[in-house]
C-alpha positions, 0 to 999 in steps of 0.5 A: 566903615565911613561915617556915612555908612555908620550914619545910615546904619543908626537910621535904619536901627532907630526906624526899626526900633521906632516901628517896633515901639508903635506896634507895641503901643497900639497893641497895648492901647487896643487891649486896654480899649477892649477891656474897658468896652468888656466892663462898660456899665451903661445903665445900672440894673434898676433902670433896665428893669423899670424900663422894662416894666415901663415899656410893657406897662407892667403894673403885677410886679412888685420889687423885692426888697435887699433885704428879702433877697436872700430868700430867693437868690444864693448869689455867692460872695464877689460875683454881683455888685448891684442887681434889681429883682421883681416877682409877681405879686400874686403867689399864684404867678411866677413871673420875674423880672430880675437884672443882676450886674456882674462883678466880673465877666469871668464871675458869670459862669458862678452865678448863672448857677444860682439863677439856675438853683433858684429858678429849679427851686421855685418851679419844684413849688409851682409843679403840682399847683400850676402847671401853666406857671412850671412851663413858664419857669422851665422856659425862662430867659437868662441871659448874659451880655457883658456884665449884665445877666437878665432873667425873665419869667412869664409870658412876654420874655422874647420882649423882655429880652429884646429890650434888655438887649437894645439898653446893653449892647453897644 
């Protein structure tokens, strides 16, 4: 082999292992990228709720307190890093505002399910006393997107889950 060959040779091996390095570079920048975007937090739940309240000039909702939380939700340990919960004032209205930060996205499954235990827990209460605010907790929006989780119970959810969704989409 001459040294032009041997020369040729070592390019072409130094190319394929220069292209082979940029594939793997972007491969691993475009999945770190994706990952950061999967745990964006671009508001934390206080603001999505009270520019919720604010939007739909809610003025019946009262927010409940950290301590008091217990009461109404069984979060299990490590699913949620902060969260924003308003009910109704009146114990006759089972309307809620709630907007739960995940700590995880792979912890929503966990968590949906006691949204899904509070919320039966609450419409057993109102079954026989009201049945108009029942129907208004067997129709109640959860939602997830991204980290975030949304519940919302009353009579203009469709709203409630519009703007919830302009705040944390992208």
């Amino acid at each position: 082999m001459t040294g032009k060959e041997s020369g040729k040779k070592k390019m072409i091996i130094f190319s394929v292992a220069a292209i082979i390095c940029a594939v793997i570079i972007f491969a691993a920048g475009f999945i770190i990228i994706k990952n950061m975007r999967a745990n964006y937090e671009k508001y934390r739940p206080d603001q999505i709720t009270e520019t919720i309240i604010s939007d739909m000039k809610y003025t019946d909702l009262a927010k409940v307190d950290r301590s008091q939380v217990s009461k109404h939700y069984d979060i299990p340990n490590g699913t949620v890093s902060d969260y924003s919960i308003y009910m109704s004032q009146s114990s006759d209205s089972a309307s809620e505002l709630s907007c739960f930060l995940l700590t995880d996205i792979s912890k929503a499954d966990a968590f949906k399910n006691a949204v899904t235990e509070h919320l039966s827990s609450k419409a057993a209460g109102f079954k026989s006393l009201n049945p108009t605010q029942y129907q208004a907790l067997k129709m109640a929006v959860v939602i997830q997107n991204g980290k975030y989780v949304f519940v919302a119970v009353g009579k203009n959810t469709s709203e409630e889950e519009k703007i919830f969704m302009s705040l944390t989409s992208e």
